[in-house]
C-alpha positions in Angstrom: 85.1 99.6 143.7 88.8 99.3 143.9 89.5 95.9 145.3 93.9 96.5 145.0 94.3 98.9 148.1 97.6 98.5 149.4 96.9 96.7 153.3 101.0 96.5 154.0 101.0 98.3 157.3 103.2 101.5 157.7 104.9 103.5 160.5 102.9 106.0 160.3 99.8 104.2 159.7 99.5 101.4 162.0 96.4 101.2 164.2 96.4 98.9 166.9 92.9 97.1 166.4 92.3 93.9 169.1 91.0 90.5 167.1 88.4 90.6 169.1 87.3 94.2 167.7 88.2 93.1 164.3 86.0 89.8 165.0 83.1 91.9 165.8 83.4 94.4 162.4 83.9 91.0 160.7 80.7 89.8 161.6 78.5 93.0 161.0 79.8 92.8 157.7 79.0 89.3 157.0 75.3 90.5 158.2 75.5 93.4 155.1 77.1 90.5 152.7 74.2 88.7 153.1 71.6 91.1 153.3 73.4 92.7 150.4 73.4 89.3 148.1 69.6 88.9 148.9 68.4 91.8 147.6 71.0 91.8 144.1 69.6 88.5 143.7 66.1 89.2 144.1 63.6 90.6 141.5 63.7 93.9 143.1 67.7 94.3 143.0 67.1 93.3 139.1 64.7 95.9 138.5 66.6 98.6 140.4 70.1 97.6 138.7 69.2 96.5 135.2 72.3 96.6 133.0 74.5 97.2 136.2 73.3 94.2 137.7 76.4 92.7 137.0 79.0 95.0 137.7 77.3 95.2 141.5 77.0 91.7 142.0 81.2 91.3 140.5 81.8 93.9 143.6 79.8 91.6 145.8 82.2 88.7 144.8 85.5 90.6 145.5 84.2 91.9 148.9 83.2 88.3 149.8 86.8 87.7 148.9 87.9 90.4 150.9 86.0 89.1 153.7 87.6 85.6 153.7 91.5 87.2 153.5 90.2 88.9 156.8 88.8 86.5 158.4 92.3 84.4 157.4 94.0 86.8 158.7 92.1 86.9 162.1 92.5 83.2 162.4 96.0 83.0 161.7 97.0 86.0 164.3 95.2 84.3 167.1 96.4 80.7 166.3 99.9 82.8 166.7 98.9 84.9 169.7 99.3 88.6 168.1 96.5 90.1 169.6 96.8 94.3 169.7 94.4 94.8 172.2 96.7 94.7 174.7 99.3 97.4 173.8 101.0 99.2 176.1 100.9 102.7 176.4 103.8 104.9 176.1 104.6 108.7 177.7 104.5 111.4 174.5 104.9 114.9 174.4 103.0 117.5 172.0 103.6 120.3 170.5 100.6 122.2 169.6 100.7 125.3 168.2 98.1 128.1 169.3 95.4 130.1 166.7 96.6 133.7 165.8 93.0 134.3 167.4 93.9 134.0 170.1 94.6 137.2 172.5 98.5 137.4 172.7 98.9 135.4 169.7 98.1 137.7 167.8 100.5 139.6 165.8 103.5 137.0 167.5 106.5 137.4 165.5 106.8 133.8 165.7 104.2 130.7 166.4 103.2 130.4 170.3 102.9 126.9 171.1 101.4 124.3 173.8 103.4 122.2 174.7 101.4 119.0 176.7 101.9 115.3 177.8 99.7 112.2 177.4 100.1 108.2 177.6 98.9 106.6 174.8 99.1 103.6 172.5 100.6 105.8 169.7 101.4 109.5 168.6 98.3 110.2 167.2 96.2 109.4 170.4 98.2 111.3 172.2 98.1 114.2 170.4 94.6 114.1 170.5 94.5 113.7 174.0 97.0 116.7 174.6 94.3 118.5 171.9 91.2 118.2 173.9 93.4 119.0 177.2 94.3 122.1 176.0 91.0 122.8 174.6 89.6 122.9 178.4 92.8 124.8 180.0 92.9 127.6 177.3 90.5 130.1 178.1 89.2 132.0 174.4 89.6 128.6 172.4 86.6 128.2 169.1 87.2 124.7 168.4 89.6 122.1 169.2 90.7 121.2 166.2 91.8 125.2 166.1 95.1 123.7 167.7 97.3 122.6 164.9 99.9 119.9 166.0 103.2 120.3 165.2 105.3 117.5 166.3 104.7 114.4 169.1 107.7 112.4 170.0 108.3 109.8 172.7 108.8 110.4 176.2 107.2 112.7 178.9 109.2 115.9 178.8 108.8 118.3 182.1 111.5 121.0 181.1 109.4 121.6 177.8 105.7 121.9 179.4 107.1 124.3 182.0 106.5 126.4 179.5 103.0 126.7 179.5 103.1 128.2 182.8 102.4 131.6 181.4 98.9 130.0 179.9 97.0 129.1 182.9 
């Protein structure tokens, strides 16, 4: 188990998790910690382990370490009041790009797009909320995940999903 993953946050990979949500997966895995040292220290996890006894019960250690960094961290965000459960939404607009199965897309010298709007709490949500929009408006449409995004930027952006008009 690789117990040195990098947890710095990163623009483009913050998720917005409550404490209260991060409470709850805290305590379903203190549940599997224990359930998890029982058995590794019972006769049965000895006889299904054997020489790798060891090496599991090591991982147990660093995950209860884990554990107690988390729960650290929870602590020390709410004694601060930085709860994320709260965060506003924001306007974005999506640019999806259509499936060359498509009828009309086909054979398109260049890509034919979607362009759509949603509030969210970040890009990615709002691209998927443009996704599965578009998934009910476009008639011909496999799969959802057929719409490729291209870009999402801040802002709701009329002039741009004007033109869809020639979709519906």
């Amino acid at each position: 188990m690789n117990t040195n993953i990098n947890t710095e946050p990163t623009e483009s990979s913050d998720v917005p998790v409550s404490l209260d949500d991060l409470r709850k997966v805290l305590a379903l895995a203190e549940y599997g910690r224990e359930d998890r040292s029982e058995y590794l220290n019972s006769e049965y996890g000895r006889l299904d382990y054997g020489d790798e006894l060891k090496g599991a019960l090591e991982d147990l250690s660093a995950q209860e370490c884990a554990l107690g960094r988390l729960e650290a961290l929870i602590n020390q965000s709410a004694e601060q009041g930085h709860d994320t459960g709260a965060l506003a939404e924001k306007d974005y607009t999506v640019v999806l790009q259509l499936p060359g199965y498509l009828p009309g897309v086909e054979g398109a010298d260049s890509a034919v797009v979607f362009v759509g709007h949603a509030c969210a709490p970040n890009w990615q949500n709002a691209a998927i909320r443009v996704q599965d929009s578009a998934f009910g408006m476009i008639d011909g449409l496999k799969d959802v995940e057929d719409l490729s995004i291209l870009v999402a930027f801040e802002g709701h952006h009329e002039d741009r999903t004007e033109a869809n008009s020639a979709l519906r």
